[in-house]
MIDOSE-1310 file (N, C-alpha, C; in nm, 2 decimals, decimal comma, always signed):
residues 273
xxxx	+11,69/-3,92/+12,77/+11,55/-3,91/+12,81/+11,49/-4,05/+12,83; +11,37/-4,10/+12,95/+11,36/-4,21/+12,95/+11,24/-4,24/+12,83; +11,30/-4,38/+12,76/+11,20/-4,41/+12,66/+11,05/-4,43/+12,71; +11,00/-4,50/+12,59/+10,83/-4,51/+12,61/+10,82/-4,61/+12,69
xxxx	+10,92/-4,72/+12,74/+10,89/-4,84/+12,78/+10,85/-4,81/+12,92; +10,97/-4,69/+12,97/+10,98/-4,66/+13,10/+10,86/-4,55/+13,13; +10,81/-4,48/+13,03/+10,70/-4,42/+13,05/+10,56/-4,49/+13,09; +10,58/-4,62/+13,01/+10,50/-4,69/+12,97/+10,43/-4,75/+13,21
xxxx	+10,57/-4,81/+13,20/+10,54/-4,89/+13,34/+10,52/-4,73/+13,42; +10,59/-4,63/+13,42/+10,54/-4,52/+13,54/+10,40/-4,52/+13,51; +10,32/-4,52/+13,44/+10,21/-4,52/+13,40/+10,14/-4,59/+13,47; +10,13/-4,72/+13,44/+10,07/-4,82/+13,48/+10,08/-4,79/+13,64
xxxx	+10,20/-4,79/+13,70/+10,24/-4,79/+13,88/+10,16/-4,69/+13,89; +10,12/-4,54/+13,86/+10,07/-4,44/+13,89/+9,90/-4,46/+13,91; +9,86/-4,58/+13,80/+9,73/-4,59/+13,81/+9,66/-4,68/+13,91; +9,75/-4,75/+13,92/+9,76/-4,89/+14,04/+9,74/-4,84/+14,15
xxxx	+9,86/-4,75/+14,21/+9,90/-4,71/+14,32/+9,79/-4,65/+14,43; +9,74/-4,64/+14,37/+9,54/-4,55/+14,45/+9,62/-4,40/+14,50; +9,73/-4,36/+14,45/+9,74/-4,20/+14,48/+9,65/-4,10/+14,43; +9,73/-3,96/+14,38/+9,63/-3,88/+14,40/+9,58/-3,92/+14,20
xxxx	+9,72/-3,94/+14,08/+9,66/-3,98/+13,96/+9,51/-4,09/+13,98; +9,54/-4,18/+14,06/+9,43/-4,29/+14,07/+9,30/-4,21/+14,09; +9,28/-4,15/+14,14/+9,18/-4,09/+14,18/+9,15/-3,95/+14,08; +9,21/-3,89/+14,04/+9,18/-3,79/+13,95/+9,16/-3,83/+13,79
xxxx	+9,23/-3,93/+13,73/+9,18/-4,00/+13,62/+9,06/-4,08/+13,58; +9,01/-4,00/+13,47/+8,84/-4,05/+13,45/+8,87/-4,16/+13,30; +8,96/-4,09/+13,26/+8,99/-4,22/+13,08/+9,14/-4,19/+13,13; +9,20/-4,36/+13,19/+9,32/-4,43/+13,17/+9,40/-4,40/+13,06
xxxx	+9,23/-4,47/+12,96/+9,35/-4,52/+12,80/+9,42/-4,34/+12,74; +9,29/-4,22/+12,77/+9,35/-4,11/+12,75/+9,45/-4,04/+12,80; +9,53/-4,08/+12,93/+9,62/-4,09/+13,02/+9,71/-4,14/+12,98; +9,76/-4,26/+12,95/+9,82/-4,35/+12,87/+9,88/-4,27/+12,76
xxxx	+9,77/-4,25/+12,70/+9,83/-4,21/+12,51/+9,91/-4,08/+12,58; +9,82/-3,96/+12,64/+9,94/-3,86/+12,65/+10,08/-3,88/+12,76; +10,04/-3,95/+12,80/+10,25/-3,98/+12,85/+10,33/-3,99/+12,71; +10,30/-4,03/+12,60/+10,35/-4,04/+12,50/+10,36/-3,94/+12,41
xxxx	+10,26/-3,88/+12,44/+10,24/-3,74/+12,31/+10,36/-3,65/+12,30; +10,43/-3,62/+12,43/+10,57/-3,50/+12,37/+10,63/-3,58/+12,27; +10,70/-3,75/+12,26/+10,72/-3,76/+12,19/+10,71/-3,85/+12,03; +10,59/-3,78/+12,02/+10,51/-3,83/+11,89/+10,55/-3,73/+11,78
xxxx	+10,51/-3,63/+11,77/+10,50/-3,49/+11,70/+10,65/-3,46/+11,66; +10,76/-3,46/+11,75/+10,91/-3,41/+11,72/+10,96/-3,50/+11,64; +10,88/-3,65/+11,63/+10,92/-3,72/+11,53/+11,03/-3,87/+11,58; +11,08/-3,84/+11,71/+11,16/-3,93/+11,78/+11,11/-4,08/+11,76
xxxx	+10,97/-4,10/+11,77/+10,94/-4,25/+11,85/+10,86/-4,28/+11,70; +10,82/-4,20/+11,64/+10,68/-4,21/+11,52/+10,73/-4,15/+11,38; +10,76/-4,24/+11,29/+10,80/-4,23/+11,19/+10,66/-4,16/+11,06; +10,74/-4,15/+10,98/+10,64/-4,09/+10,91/+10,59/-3,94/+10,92
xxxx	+10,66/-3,82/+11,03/+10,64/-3,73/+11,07/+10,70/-3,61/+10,95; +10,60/-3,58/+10,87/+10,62/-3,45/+10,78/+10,69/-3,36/+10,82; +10,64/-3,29/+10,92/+10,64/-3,15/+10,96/+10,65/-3,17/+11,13; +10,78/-3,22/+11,14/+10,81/-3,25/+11,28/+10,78/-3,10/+11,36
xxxx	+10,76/-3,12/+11,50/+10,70/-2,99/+11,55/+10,89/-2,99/+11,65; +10,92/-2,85/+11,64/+11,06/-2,85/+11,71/+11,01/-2,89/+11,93; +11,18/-2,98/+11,92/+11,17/-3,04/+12,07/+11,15/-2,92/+12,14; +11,21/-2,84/+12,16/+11,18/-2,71/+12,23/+11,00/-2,66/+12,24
xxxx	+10,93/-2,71/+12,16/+10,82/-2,69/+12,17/+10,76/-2,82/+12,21; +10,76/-2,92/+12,21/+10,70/-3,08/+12,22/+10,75/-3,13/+12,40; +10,88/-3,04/+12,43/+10,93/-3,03/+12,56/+10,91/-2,92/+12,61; +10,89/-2,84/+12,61/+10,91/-2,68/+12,69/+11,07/-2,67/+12,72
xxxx	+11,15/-2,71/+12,68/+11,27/-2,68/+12,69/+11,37/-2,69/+12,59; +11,53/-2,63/+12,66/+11,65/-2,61/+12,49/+11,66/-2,74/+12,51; +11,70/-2,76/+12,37/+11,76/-2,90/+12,34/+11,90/-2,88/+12,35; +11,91/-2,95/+12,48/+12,08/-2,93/+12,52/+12,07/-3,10/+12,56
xxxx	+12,23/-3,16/+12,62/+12,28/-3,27/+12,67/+12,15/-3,32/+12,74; +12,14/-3,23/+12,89/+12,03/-3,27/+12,97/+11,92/-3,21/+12,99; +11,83/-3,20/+12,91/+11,74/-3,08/+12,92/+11,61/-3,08/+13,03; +11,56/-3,05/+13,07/+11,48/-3,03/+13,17/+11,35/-2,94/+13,14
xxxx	+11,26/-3,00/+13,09/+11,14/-2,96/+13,05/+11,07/-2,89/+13,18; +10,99/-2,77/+13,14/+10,98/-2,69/+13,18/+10,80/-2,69/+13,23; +10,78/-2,81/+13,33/+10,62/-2,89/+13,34/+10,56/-2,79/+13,40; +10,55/-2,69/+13,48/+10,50/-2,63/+13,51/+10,44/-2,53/+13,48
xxxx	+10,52/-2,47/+13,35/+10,48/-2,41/+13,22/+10,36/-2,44/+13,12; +10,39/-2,57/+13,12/+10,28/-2,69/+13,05/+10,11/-2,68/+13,15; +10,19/-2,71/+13,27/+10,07/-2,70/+13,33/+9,97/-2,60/+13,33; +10,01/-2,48/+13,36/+9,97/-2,33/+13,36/+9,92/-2,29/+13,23
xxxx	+9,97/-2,34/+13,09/+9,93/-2,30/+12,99/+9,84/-2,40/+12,93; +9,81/-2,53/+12,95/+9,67/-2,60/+12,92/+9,65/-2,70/+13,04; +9,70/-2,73/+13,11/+9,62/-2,83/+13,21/+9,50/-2,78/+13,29; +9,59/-2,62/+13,38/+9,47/-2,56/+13,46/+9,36/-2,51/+13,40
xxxx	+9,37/-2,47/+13,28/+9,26/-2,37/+13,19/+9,17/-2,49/+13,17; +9,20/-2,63/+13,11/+9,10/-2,75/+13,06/+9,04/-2,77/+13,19; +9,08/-2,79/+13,31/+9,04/-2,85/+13,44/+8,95/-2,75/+13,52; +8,94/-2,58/+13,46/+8,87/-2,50/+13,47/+8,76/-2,51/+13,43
xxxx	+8,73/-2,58/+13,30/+8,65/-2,58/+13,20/+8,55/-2,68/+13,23; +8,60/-2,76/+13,29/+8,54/-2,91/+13,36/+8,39/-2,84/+13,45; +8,33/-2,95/+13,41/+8,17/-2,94/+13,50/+8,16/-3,05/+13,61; +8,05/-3,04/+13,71/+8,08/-3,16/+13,81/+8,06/-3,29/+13,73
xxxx	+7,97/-3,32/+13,64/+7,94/-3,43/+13,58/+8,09/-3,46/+13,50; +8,16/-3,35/+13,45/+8,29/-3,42/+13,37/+8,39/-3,48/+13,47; +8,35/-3,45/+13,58/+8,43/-3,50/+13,73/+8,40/-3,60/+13,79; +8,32/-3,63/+13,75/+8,25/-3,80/+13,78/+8,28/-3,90/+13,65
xxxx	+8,26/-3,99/+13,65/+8,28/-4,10/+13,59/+8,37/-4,19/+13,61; +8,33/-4,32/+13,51/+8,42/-4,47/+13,56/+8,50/-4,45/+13,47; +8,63/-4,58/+13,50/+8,79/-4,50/+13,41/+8,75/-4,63/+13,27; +8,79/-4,56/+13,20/+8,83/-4,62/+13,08/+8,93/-4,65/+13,09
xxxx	+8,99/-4,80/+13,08/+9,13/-4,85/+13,08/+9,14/-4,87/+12,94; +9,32/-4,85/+12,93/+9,37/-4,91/+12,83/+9,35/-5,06/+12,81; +9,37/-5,13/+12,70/+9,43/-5,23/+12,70/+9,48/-5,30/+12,72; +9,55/-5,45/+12,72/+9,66/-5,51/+12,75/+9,72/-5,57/+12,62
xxxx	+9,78/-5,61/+12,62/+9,87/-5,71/+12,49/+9,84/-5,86/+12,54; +9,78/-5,87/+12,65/+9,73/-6,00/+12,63/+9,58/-6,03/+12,58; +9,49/-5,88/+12,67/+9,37/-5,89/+12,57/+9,35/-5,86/+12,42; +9,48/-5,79/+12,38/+9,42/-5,82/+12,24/+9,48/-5,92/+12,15
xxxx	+9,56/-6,01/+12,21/+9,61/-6,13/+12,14/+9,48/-6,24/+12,19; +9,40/-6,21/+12,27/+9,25/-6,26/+12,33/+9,15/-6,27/+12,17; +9,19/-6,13/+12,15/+9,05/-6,09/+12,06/+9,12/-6,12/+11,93; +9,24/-6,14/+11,93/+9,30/-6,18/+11,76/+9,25/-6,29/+11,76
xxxx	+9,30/-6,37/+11,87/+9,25/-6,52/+11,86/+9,13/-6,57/+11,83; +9,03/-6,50/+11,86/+8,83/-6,55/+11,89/+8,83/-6,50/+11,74; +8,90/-6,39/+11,70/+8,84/-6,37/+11,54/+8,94/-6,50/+11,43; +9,01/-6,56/+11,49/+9,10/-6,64/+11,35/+9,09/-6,78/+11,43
xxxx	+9,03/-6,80/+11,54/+9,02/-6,91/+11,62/+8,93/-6,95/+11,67; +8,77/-6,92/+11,61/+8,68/-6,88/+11,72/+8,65/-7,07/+11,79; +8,66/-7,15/+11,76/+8,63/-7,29/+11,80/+8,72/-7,33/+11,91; +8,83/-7,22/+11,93/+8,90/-7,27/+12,04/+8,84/-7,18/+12,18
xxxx	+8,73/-7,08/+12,18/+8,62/-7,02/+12,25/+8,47/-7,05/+12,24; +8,46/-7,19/+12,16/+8,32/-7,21/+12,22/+8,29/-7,23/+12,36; +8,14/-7,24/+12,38/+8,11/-7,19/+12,53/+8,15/-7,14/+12,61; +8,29/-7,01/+12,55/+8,34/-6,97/+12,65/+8,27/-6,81/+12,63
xxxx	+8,24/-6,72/+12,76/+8,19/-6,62/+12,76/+8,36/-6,53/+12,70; +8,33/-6,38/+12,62/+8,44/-6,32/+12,65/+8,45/-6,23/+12,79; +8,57/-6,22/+12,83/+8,62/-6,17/+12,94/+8,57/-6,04/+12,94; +8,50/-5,99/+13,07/+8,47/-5,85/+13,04/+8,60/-5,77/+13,07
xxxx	+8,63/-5,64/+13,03/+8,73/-5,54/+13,09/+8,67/-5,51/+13,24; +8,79/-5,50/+13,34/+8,73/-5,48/+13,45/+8,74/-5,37/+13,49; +8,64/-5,32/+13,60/+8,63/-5,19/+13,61/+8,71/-5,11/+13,72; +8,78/-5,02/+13,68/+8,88/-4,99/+13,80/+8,79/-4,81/+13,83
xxxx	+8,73/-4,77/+13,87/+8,63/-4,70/+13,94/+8,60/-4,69/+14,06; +8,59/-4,60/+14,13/+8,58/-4,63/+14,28/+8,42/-4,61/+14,29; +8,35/-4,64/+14,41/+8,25/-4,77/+14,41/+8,10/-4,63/+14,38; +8,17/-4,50/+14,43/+8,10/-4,36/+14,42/+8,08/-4,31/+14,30
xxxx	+8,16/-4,36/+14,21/+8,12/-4,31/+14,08/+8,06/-4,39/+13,96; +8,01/-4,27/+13,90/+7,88/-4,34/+13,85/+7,95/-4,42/+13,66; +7,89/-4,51/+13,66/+7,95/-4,62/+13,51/+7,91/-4,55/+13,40; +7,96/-4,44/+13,36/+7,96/-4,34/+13,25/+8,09/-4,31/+13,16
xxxx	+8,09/-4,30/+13,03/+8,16/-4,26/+13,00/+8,21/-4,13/+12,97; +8,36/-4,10/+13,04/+8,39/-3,96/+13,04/+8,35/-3,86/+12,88; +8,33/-3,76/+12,91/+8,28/-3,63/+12,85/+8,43/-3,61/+12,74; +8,36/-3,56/+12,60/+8,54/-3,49/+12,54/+8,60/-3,43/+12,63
xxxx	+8,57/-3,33/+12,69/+8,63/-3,24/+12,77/+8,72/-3,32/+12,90; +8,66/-3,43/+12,93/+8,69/-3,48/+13,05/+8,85/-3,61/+13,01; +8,83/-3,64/+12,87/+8,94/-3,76/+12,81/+8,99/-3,65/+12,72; +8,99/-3,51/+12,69/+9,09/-3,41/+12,67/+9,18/-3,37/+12,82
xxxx	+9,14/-3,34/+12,89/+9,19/-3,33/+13,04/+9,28/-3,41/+13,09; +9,27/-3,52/+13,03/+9,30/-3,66/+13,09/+9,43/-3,71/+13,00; +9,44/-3,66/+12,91/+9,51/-3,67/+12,78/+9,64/-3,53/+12,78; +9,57/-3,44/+12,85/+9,62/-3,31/+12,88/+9,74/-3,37/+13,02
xxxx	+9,65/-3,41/+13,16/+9,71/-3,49/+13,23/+9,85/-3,58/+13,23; +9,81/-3,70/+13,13/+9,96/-3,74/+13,09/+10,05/-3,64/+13,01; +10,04/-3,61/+12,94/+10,11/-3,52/+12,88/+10,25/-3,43/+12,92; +10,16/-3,37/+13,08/+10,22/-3,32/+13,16/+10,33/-3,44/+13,24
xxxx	+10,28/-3,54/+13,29/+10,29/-3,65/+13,35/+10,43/-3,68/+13,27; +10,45/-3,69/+13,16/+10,59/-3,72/+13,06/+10,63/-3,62/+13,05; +10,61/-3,50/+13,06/+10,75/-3,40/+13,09/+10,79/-3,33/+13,25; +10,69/-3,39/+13,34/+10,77/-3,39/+13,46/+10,87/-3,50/+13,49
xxxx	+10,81/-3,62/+13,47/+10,92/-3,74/+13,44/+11,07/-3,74/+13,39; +11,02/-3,64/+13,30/+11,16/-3,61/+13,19/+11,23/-3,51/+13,27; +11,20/-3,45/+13,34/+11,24/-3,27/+13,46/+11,30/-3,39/+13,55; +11,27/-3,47/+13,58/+11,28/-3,58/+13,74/+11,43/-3,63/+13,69
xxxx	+11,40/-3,71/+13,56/+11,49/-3,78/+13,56/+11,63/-3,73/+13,49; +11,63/-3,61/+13,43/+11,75/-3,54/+13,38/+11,80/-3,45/+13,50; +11,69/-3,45/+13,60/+11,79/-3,36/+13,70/+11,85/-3,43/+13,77; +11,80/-3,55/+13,81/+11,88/-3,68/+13,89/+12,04/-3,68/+13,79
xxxx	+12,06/-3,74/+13,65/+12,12/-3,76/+13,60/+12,22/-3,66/+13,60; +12,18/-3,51/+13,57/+12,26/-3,38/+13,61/+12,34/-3,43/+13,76; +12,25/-3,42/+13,87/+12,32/-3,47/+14,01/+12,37/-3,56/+14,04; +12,39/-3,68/+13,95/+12,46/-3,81/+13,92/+12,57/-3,73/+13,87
xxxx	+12,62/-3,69/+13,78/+12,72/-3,64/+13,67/+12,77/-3,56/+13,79; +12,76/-3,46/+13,87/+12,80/-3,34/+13,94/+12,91/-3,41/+14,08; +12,80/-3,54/+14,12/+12,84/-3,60/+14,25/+12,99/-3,67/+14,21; +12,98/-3,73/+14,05/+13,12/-3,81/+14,04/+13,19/-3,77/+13,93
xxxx	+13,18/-3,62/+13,94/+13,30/-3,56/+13,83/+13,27/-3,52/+13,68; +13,17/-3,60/+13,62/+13,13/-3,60/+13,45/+13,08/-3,48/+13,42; +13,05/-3,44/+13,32/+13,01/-3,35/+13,23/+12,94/-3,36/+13,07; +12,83/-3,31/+13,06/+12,77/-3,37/+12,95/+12,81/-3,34/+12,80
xxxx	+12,84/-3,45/+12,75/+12,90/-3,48/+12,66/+12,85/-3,57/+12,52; +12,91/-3,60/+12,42/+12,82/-3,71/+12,31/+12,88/-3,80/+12,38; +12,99/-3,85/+12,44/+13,04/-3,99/+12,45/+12,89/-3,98/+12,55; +12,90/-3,87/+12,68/+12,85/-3,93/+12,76/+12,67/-3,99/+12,75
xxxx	+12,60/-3,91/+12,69/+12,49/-3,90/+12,61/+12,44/-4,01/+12,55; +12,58/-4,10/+12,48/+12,54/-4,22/+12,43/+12,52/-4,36/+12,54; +12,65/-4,30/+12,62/+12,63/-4,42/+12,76/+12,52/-4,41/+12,85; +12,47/-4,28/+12,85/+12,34/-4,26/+12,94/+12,21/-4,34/+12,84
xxxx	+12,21/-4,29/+12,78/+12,09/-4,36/+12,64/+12,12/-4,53/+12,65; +12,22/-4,59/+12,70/+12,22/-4,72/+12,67/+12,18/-4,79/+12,78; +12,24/-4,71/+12,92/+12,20/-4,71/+13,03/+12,04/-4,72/+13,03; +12,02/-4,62/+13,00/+11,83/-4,61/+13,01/+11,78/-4,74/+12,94
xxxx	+11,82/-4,75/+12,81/+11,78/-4,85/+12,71/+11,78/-4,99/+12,78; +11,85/-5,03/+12,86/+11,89/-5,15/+12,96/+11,82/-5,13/+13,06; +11,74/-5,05/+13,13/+11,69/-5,04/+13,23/+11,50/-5,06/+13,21; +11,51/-4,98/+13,11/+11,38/-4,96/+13,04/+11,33/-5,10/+13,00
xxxx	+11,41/-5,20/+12,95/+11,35/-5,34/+12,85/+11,34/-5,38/+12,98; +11,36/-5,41/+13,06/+11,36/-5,48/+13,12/+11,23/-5,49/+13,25; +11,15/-5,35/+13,23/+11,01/-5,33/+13,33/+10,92/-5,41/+13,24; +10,82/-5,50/+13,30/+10,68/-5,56/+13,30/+10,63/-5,46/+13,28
xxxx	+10,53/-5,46/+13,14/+10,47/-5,36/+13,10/+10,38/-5,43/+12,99; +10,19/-5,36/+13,01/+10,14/-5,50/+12,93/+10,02/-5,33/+12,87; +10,03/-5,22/+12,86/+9,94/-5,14/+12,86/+9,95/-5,09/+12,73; +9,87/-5,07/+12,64/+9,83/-5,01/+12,52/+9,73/-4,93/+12,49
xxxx	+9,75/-4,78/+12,39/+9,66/-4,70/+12,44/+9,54/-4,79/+12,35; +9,38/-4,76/+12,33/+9,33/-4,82/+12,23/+9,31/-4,71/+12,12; +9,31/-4,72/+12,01/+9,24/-4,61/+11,92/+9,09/-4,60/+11,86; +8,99/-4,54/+12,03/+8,91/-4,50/+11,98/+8,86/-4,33/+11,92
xxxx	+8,74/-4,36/+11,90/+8,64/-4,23/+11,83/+8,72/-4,12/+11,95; +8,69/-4,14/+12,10/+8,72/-4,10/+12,17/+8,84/-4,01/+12,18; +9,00/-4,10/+12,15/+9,12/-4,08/+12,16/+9,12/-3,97/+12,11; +9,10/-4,04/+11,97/+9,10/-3,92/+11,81/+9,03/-3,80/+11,83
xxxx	+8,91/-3,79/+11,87/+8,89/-3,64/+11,88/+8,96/-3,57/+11,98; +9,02/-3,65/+12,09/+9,12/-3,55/+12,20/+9,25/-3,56/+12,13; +9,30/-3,63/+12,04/+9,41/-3,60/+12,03/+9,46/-3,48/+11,89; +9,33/-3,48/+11,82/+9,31/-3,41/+11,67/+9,27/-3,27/+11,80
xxxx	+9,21/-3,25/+11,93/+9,21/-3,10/+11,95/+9,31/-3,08/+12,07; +9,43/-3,13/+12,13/+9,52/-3,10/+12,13/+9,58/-2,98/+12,13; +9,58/-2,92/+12,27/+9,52/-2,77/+12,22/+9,68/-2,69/+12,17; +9,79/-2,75/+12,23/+9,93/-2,71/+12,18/+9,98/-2,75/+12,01
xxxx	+9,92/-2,81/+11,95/+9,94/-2,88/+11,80/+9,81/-3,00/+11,79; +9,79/-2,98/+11,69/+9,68/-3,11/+11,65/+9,80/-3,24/+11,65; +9,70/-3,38/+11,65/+9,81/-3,49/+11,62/+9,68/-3,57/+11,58; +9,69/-3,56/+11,39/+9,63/-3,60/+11,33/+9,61/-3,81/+11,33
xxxx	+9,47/-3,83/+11,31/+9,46/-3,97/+11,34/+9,56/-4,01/+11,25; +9,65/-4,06/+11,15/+9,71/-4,13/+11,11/+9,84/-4,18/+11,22; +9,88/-4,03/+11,33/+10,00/-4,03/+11,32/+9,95/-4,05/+11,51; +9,83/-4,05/+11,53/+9,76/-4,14/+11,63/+9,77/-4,30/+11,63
xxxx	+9,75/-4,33/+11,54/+9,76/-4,52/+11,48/+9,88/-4,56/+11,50; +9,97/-4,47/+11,41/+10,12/-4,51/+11,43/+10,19/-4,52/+11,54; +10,13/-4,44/+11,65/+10,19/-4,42/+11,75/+10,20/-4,55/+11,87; +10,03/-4,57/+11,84/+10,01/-4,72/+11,90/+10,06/-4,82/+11,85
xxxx	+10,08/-4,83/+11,71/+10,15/-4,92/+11,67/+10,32/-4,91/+11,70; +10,38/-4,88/+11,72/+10,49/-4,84/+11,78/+10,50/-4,88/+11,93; +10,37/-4,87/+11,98/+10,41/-4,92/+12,14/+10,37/-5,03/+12,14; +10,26/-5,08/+12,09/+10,23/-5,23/+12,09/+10,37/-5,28/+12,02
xxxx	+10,42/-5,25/+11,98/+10,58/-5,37/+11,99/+10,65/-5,32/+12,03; +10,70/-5,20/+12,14/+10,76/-5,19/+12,27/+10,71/-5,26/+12,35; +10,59/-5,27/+12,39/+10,50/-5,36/+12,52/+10,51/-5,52/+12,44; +10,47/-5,58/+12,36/+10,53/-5,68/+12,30/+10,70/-5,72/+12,34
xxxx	+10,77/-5,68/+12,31/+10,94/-5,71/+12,29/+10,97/-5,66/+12,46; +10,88/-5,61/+12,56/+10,98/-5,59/+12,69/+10,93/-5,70/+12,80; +11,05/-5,67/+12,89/+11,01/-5,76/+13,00/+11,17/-5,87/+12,99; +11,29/-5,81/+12,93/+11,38/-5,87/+12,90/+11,43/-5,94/+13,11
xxxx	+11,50/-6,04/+13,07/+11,50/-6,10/+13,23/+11,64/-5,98/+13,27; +11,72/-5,98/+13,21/+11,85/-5,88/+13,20/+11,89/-5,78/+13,13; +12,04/-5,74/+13,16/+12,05/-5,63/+13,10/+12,19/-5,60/+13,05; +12,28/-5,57/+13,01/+12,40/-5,54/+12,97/+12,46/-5,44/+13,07
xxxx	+12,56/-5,48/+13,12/+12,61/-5,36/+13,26/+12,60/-5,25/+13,21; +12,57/-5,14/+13,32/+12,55/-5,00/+13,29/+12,68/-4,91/+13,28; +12,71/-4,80/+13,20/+12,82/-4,77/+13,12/+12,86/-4,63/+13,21; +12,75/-4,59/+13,27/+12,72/-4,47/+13,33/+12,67/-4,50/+13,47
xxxx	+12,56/-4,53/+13,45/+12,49/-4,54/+13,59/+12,45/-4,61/+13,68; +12,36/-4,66/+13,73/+12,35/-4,77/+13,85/+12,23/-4,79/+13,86; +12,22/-4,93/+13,91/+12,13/-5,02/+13,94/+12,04/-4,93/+14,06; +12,13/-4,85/+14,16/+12,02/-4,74/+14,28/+12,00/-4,63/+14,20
xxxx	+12,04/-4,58/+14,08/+12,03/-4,47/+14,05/+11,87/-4,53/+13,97; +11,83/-4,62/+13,92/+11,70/-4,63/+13,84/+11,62/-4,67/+13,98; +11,60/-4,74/+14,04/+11,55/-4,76/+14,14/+11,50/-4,70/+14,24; +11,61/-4,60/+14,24/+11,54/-4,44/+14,33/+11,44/-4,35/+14,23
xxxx	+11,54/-4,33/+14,11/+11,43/-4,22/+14,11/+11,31/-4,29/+14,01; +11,32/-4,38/+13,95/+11,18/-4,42/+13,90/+11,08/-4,38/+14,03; +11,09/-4,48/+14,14/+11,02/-4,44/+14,24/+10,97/-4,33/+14,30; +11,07/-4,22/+14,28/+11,09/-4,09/+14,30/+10,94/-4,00/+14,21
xxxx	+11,01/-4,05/+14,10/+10,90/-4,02/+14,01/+10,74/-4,04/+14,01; +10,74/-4,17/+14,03/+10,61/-4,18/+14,11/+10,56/-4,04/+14,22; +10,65/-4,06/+14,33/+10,59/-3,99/+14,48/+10,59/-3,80/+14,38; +10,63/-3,75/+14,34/+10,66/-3,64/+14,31/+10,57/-3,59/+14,19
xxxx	+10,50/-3,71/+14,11/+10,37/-3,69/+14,05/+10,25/-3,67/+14,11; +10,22/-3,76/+14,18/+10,11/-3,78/+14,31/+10,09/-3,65/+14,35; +10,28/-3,67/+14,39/+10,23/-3,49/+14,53/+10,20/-3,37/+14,47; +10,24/-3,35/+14,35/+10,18/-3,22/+14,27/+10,08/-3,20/+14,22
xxxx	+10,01/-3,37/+14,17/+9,87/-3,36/+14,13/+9,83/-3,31/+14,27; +9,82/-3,36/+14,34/+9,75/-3,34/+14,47/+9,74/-3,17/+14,54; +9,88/-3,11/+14,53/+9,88/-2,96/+14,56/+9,79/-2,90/+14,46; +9,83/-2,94/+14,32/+9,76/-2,84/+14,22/+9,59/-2,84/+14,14
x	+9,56/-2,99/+14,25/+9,40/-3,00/+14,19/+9,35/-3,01/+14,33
């Protein structure tokens, strides 16, 4: 499956890109966090998980070799019902962005450094809003949606990129296997370090109450914190210049369908809102 690193940059491309996510996202940072959320809960990325919630449920699909999460499912059972719920005002507003890892090594510094920022103003967050909407902060409902949104967004990804990998295996003979399993995972793991990636979700008041009502499982604030903390040193440690040759797959095989992934998010947001 692709890790958080690679979730991390589809993320970012998706919000950049002015498609149809750019435009339908009112809270980023609540965007953000749920690309992450399937795999918080099953216990994969976020230690400390008591009462792991089974992958079959955190995925919509069997845990087999290449499994193919079942996003449409996901959708139909909380995306459309929250986006029903939505009023025109929860439909308007400016985006709350995530963070970066460089602004908060900004803000570590002015609190343990502040003499090396006299007279200097701090940097405001810039506003990525388009020019019609009004400078409000999104509604619960509206950064539960939005949180609901990514969510979906990381198990269609996951549907994208295990079926590619299925049609990679089919086109040159393989079959899924542990040897093969491990070489795919190393594959990804080499492809993944190596994306520019500077986004962190933040953990506000905000996050926490969309992520505590969660309407498939709560994900209580502790295991909210951990989670960020977890990615802030994924986004810290990536951006490697290279990679270790691929064991399995290929340099057009990430290239296509990352990109893939992109166009095939857009176009669904787009048909289904």
């Amino acid at each position: 499956m692709p890790s958080w690193n690679i979730h991390i940059a589809q993320t970012e491309r998706l919000l950049e890109r002015g498609g149809a996510v750019t435009r339908a996202v009112r809270d980023a940072n609540a965007f953000l966090f749920g690309n992450l959320v399937p795999d918080i809960m099953v216990g994969y990325m976020v230690p400390g998980i008591d009462q792991p919630v089974p992958y079959r449920k955190t995925h919509f699909a069997a845990p087999e070799f290449i499994p193919k999460p079942r996003e449409r499912e996901f959708w139909d059972t909380y995306v459309a019902p929250q986006y029903a719920r939505l009023t025109a005002s929860d439909l308007q507003c400016a985006h709350v962005v995530p963070t970066t890892i460089e602004q908060e090594r900004n803000a570590i510094d002015r609190v343990h450094f502040p003499q090396r920022f006299e007279g200097q103003k701090a940097a405001e967050q810039p506003a990525s809003a388009p020019d019609d909407v009004a400078p409000c902060l999104p509604s619960p409902a509206r950064t539960l949606f939005d949180l609901l949104l990514g969510t979906w967004a990381h198990l269609l990804a996951d549907n994208l990129w295990n079926t590619r990998v299925n049609q990679f295996l089919d086109e040159h003979g393989g079959k899924p296997s542990e040897q093969f399993r491990i070489k795919k995972q190393g594959d990804f793991d080499g492809f993944g370090k190596m994306l520019p990636i500077s986004s962190i979700p933040r953990e506000t008041s905000e996050l926490l109450q969309a992520a505590a009502a969660f309407p498939q499982y709560a994900i209580a604030a502790p295991h909210v914190h951990d989670a960020i903390v977890v990615t802030h040193e994924i986004v810290r440690t990536n951006g490697v210049p290279d990679h270790v040759p691929y064991q399995l797959l290929t340099e057009d095989f990430f290239e296509i369908t990352f990109n893939d992934v992109l166009d095939a998010t857009d176009r669904a947001l787009e048909e289904r809102l």
